[in-house]
KOLTI-800098 format. One line per field, with one value per residue (C-alpha): residue number from 1; residue in three letters; x, y, z. Coordinates in Angstrom, 2 decimals. Layout:
<atoms>
seq = (NUM,...) .
type = (ALA,...) .
x = (X,...) .
y = (Y,...) .
z = (Z,...) .
</atoms>
This chain:
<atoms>
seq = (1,2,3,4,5,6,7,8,9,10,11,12,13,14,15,16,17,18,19,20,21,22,23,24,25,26,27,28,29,30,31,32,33,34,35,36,37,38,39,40,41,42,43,44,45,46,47,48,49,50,51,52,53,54,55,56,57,58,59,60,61,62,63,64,65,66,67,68,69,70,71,72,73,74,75,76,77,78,79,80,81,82,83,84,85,86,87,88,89,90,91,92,93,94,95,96,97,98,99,100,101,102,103,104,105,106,107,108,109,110,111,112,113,114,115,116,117,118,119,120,121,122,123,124,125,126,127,128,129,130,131,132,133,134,135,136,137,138,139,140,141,142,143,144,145,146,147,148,149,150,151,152,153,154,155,156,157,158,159,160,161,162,163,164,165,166,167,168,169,170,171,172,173,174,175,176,177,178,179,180,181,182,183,184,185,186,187,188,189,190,191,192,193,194,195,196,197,198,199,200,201,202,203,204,205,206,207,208,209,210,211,212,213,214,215,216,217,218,219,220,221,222,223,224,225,226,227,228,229,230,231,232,233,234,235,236,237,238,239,240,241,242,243,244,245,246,247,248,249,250,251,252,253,254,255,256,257,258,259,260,261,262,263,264,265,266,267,268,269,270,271,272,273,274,275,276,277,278,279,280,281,282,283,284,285,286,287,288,289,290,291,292,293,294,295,296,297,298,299,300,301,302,303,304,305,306,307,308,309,310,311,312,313,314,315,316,317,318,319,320,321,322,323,324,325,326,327,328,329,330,331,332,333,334,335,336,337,338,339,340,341,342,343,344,345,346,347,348,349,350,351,352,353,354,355,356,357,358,359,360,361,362,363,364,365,366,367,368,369,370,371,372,373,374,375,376,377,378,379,380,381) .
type = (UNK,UNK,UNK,UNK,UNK,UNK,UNK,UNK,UNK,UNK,UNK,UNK,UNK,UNK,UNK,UNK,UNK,UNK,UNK,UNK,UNK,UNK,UNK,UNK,UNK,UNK,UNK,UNK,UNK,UNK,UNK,UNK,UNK,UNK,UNK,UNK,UNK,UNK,UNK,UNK,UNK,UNK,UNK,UNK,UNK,UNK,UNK,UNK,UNK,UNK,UNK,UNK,UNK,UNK,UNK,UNK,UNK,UNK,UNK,UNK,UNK,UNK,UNK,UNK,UNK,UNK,UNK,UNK,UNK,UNK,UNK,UNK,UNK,UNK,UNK,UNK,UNK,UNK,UNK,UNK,UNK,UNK,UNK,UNK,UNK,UNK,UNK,UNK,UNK,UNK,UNK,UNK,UNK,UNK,UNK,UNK,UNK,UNK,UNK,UNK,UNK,UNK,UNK,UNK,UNK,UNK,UNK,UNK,UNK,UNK,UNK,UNK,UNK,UNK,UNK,UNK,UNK,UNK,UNK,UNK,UNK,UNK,UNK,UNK,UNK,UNK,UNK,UNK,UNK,UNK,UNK,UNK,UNK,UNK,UNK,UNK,UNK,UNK,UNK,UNK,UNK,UNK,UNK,UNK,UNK,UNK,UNK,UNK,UNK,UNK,UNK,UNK,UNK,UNK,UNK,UNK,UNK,UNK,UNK,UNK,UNK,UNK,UNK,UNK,UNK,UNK,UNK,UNK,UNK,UNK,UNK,UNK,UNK,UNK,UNK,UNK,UNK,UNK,UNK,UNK,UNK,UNK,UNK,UNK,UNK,UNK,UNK,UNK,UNK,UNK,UNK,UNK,UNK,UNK,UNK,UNK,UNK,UNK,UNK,UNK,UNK,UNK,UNK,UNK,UNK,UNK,UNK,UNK,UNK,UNK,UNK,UNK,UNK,UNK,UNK,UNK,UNK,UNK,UNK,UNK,UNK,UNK,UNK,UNK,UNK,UNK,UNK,UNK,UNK,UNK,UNK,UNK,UNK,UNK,UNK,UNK,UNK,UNK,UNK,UNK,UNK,UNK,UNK,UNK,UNK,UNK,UNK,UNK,UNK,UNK,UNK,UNK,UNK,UNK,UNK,UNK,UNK,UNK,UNK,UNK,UNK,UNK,UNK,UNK,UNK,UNK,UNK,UNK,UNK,UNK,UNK,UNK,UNK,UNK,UNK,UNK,UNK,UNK,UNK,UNK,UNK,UNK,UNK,UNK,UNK,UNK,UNK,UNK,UNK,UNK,UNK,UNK,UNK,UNK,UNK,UNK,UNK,UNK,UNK,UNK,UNK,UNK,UNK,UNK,UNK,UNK,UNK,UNK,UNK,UNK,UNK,UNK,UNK,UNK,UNK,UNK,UNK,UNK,UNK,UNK,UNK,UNK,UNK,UNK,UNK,UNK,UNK,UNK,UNK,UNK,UNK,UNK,UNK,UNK,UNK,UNK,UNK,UNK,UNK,UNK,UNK,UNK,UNK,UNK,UNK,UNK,UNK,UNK,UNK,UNK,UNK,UNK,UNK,UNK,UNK,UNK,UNK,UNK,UNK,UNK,UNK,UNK,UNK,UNK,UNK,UNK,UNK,UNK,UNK,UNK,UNK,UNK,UNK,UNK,UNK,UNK,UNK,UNK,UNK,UNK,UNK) .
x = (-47.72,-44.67,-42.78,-42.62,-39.71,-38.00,-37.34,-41.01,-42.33,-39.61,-40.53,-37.33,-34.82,-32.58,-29.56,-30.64,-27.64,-28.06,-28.76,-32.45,-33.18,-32.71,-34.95,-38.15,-38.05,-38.15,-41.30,-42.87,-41.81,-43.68,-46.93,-47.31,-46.10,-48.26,-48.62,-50.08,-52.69,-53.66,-55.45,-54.83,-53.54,-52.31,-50.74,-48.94,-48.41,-46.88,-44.85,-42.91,-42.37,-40.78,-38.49,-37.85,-36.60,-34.80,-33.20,-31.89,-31.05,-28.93,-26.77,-24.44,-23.56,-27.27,-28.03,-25.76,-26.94,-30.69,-29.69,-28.44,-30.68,-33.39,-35.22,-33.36,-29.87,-30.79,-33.90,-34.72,-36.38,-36.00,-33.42,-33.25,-35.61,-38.91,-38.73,-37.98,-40.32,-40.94,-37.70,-36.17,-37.27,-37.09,-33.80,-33.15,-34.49,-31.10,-29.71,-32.65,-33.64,-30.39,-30.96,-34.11,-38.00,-38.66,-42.40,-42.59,-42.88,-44.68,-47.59,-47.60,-46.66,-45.36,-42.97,-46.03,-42.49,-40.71,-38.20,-35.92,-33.68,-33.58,-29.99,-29.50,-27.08,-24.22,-23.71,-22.68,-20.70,-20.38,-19.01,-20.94,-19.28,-21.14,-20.34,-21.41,-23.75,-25.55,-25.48,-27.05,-30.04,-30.16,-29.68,-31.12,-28.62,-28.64,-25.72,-24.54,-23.64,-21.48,-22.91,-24.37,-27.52,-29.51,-29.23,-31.10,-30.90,-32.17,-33.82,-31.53,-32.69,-28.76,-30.82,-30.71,-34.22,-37.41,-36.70,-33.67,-35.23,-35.96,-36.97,-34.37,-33.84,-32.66,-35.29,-37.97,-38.03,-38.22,-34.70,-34.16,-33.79,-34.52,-32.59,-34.14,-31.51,-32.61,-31.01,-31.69,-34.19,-36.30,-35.59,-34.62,-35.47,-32.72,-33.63,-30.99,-30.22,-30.39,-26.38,-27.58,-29.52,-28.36,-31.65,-33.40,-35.35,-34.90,-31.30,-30.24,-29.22,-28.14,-26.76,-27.22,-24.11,-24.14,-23.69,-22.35,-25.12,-24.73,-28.22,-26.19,-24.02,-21.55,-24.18,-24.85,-27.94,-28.84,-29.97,-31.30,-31.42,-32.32,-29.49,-31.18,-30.13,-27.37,-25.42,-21.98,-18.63,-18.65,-22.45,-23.67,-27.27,-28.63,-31.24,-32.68,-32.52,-29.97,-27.08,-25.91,-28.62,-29.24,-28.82,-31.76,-34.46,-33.12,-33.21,-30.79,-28.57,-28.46,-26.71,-24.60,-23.69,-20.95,-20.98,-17.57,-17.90,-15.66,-14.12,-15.32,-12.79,-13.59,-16.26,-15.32,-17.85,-18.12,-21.00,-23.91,-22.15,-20.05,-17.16,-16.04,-12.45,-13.51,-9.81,-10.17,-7.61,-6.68,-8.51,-11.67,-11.32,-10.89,-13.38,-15.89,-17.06,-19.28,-18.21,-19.53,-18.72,-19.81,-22.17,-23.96,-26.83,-25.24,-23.28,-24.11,-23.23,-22.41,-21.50,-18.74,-18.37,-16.10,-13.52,-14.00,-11.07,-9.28,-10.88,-14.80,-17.32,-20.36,-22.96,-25.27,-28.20,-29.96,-26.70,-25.57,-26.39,-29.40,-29.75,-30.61,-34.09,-35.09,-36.02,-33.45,-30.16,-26.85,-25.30,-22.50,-19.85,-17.47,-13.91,-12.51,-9.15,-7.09,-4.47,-1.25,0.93,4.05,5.98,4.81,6.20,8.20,5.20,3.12,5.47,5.73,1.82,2.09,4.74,2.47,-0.71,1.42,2.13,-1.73,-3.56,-6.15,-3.40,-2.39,-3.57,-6.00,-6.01,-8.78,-10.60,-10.40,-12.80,-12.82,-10.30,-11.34,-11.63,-14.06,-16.28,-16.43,-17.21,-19.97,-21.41,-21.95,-23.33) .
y = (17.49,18.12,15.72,15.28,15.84,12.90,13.29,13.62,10.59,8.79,11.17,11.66,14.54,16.14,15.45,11.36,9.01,6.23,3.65,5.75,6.66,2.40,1.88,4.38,2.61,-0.52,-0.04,2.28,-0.85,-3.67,-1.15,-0.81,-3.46,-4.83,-8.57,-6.95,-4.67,-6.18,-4.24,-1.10,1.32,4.11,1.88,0.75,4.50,5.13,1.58,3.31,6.77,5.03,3.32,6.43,8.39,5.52,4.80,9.05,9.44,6.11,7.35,9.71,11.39,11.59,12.60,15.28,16.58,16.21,18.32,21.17,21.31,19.34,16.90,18.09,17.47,13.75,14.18,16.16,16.04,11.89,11.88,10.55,8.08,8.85,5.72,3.17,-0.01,-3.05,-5.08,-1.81,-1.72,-5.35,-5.64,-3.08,-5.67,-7.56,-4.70,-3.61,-7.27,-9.14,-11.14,-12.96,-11.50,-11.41,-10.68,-14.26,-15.06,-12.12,-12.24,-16.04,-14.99,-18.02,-17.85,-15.56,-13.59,-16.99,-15.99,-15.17,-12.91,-10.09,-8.91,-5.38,-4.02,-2.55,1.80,3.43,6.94,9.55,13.44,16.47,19.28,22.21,25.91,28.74,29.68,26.11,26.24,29.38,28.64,24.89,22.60,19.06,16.64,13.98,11.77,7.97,5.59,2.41,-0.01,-3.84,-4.42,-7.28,-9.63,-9.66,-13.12,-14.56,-11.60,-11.36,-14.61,-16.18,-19.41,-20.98,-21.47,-21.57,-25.39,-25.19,-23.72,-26.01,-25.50,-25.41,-29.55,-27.68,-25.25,-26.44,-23.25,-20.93,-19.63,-19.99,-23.02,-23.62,-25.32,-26.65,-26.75,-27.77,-25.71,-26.03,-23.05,-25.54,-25.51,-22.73,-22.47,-20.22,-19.05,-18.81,-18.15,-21.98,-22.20,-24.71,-21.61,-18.17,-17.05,-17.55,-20.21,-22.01,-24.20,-22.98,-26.52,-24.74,-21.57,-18.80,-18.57,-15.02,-13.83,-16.88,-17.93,-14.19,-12.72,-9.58,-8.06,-4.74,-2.17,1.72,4.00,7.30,9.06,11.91,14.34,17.76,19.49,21.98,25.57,26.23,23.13,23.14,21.78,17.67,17.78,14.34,13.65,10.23,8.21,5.45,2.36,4.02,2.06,-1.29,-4.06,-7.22,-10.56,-12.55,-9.03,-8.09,-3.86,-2.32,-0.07,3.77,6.39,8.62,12.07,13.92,17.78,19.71,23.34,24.51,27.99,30.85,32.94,36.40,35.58,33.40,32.17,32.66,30.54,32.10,35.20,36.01,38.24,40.46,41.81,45.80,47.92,51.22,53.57,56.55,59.11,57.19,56.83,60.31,62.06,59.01,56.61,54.03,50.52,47.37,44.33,40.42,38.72,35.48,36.14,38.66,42.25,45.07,48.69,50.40,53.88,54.57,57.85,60.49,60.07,56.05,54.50,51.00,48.29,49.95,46.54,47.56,45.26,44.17,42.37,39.31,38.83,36.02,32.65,30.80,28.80,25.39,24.02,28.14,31.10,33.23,34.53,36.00,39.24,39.62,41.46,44.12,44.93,48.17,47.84,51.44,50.48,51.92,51.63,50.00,52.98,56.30,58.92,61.99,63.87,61.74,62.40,66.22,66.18,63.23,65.96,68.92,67.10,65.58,69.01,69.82,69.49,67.36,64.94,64.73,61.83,63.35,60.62,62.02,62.40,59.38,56.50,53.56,50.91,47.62,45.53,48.01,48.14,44.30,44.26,46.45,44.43,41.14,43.18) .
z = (6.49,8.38,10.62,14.27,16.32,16.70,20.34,20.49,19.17,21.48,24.37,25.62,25.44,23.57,25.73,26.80,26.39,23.82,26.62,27.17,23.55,22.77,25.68,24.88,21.53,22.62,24.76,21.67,19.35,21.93,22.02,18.27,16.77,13.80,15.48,18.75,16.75,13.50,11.31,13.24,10.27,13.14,15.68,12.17,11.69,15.08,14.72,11.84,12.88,15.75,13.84,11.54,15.09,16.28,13.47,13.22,17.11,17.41,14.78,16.01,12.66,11.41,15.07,15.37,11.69,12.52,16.20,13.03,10.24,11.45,9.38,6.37,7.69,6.90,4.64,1.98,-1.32,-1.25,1.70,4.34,7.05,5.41,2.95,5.42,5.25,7.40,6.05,7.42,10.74,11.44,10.59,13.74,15.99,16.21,18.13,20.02,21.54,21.48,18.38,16.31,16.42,20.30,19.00,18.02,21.40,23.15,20.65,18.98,16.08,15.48,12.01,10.82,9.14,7.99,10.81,8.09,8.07,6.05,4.52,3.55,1.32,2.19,1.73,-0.55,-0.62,-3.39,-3.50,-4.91,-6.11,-5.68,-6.43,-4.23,-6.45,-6.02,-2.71,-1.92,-4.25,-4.08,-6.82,-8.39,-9.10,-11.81,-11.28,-12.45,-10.23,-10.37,-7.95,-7.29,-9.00,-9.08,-11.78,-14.51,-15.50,-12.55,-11.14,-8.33,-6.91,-7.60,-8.97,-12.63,-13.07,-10.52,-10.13,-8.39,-5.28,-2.68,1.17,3.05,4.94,8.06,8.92,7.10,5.66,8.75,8.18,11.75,14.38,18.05,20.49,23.87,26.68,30.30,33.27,36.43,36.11,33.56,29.89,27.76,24.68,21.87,18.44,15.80,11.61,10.30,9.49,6.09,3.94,6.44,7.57,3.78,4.03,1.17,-0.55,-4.31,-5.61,-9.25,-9.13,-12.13,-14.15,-14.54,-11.63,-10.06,-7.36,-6.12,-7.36,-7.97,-10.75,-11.26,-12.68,-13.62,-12.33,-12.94,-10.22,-9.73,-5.82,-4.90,-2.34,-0.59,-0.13,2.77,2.49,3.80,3.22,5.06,4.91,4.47,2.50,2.88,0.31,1.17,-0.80,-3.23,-2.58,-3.64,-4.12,-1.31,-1.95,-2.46,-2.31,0.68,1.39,-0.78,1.53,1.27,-1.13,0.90,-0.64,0.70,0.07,-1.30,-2.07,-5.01,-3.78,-5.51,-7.58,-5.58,-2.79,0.12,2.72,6.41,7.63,6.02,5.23,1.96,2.12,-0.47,-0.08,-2.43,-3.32,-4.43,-4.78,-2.12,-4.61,-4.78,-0.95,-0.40,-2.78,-2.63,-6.13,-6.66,-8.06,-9.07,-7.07,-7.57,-5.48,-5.80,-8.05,-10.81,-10.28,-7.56,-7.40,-4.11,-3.55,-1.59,1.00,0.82,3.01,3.75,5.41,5.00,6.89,6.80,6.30,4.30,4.48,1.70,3.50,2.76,-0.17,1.78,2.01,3.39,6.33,5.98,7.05,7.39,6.24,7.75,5.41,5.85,4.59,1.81,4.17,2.06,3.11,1.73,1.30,0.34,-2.35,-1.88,-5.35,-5.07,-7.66,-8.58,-11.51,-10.89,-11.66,-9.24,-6.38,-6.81,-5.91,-3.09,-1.94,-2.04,-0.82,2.02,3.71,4.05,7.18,5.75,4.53,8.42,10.59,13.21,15.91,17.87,14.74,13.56,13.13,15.09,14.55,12.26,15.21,16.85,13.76,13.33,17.15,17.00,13.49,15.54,18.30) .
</atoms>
């Protein structure tokens, strides 16, 4: 099933200013959320796919990639806002309400979430090489990756052993405390993280001597990605929950995957067209050949006219490369170039000389084709 447009499920459009995007998903957020319609599986639905477009169009790098490819330019095959889970979404409520759970006190929901905060871990960035080859058909990618893991010994928890967790003597295990002020308006009452145990809850009185109290240690993953066809050079890729570990099972942060093409050694890119720079000789020009040229997926032969001149673009459609998040492809673009040599024999230049008194050997400028500007004019046109 494919995805909704993000500006869609926020039902604004594409050119609202940050200020109106953060304010349709704060009213989407109040009418779905979980604590206002329990048990409702498609209010839970909506709550999420909220998030999901919230989370894209506040960006303005995934926002600006999502306006290009679509839902691919931040999502594909694993990528991307698709994975993101309550911990996720939550943890966006900071920004959107000014600090703490404001649904504590619109719905009574009490600390029905511990009011604890939930950490995320922090990014993490990585470069792909990728060949023109891999980018025109689209590639899967197994790579390793250094990062923080959680540790093993203590199962990321940063504590010795189960007995030296104890509820925190501040909160009382809400990971958050309130402070009643009176003001001439009446008392006011302020939520904050409980500064004793940081929004967790609970006090680690022995800390796990592996990884120091940390819950997380230096580590290696595998991982594996597809890049879809039509990347380009600065492309960014996003996967959730693929970067470095949280303390304490918090959300791991994201794996971001940076996209560098590796230049091809006789095709050279132009968007979604390749360009082939083809020299034949002024014999082959004249009299007309055909010759075998490169392209992305193996060899091609093209015939070449009698009497072609230097700077005609032949076009080999659909040779190009694919656009991404369509079906649509570009063209592999040839440039004949005439070769003149450099040095030529005695015996050459007694025929240069004899061919060069001929009529046909004259320019004819109102014969002539139409300049190389003209022709790549009329191309685009």
């Amino acid at each position: 099933m494919s995805k909704r447009d993000y500006y869609d499920i926020l039902g604004v459009s594409r050119t609202a200013e940050a200020a109106e995007i953060k304010s349709a998903y704060r009213k989407l957020a109040i009418k779905f959320h979980p604590d206002k319609n329990p048990g409702d599986k498609e209010a839970e639905e909506n709550f999420k796919e909220a998030a999901e477009a919230y989370e894209i169009l506040s960006n303005p790098e995934k926002r600006s990639r999502y306006d290009q490819f679509g839902h691919s330019g931040n999502s594909a095959s694993g990528f991307g806002g698709g994975g993101m889970n309550m911990d996720d979404i939550f943890s966006q409520f900071g920004d959107i309400f000014g600090g703490g759970n404001p649904f504590e006190n619109f719905f009574g929901g009490g600390n029905s979430r511990g009011g604890r905060r939930v950490q995320k871990g922090t990014n993490l960035r990585i470069k792909v090489k990728l060949t023109l080859e891999e980018i025109a058909n689209g590639i899967e990618k197994t790579v390793k990756v250094n990062k923080q893991i959680h540790c093993q010994s203590c199962d990321g928890t940063g504590a010795k052993d189960k007995s030296s967790f104890h509820t925190c003597s501040t909160c009382g295990g809400a990971g958050s405390v309130r402070r009643v002020t009176n003001t001439i308006l009446g008392q006011m009452q302020t939520t904050s993280t409980c500064p004793t145990c940081n929004g967790e809850g609970v006090e680690v009185t022995a800390k796990c001597t592996s990884c120091k109290g940390e819950g997380l240690v230096r580590g290696e993953e595998t991982i594996t990605f597809n890049i879809p066809a039509g990347v380009s050079e600065g492309m960014q890729l996003s996967m959730n929950g693929k970067g470095n570990a949280a303390p304490r099972g918090g959300v791991p942060g994201d794996l971001i995957i940076l996209v560098e093409e590796v230049q091809h050694e006789t095709l050279k890119r132009d968007g979604i067209n390749v360009i082939y720079d083809l020299y034949i000789n002024f014999s082959d020009a004249a009299l007309g050949t055909s010759v075998e040229i490169p392209t992305i997926d193996g060899k091609a032969k093209i015939k070449i006219e009698p009497g072609t001149q230097g700077g005609k673009i032949l076009r080999l459609k659909g040779k190009g490369i694919p656009e991404v998040n369509s079906y649509h492809k570009g063209d592999q673009l040839v440039y004949v170039n005439i070769w003149t040599p450099k040095a030529v024999s005695s015996e050459e230049r007694e025929i240069l000389e004899r061919l060069k008194g001929s009529a046909n050997f004259k320019p004819q400028p109102g014969k002539s084709e139409k300049s190389f500007f003209e022709r790549i004019k009329e191309y685009f046109e």
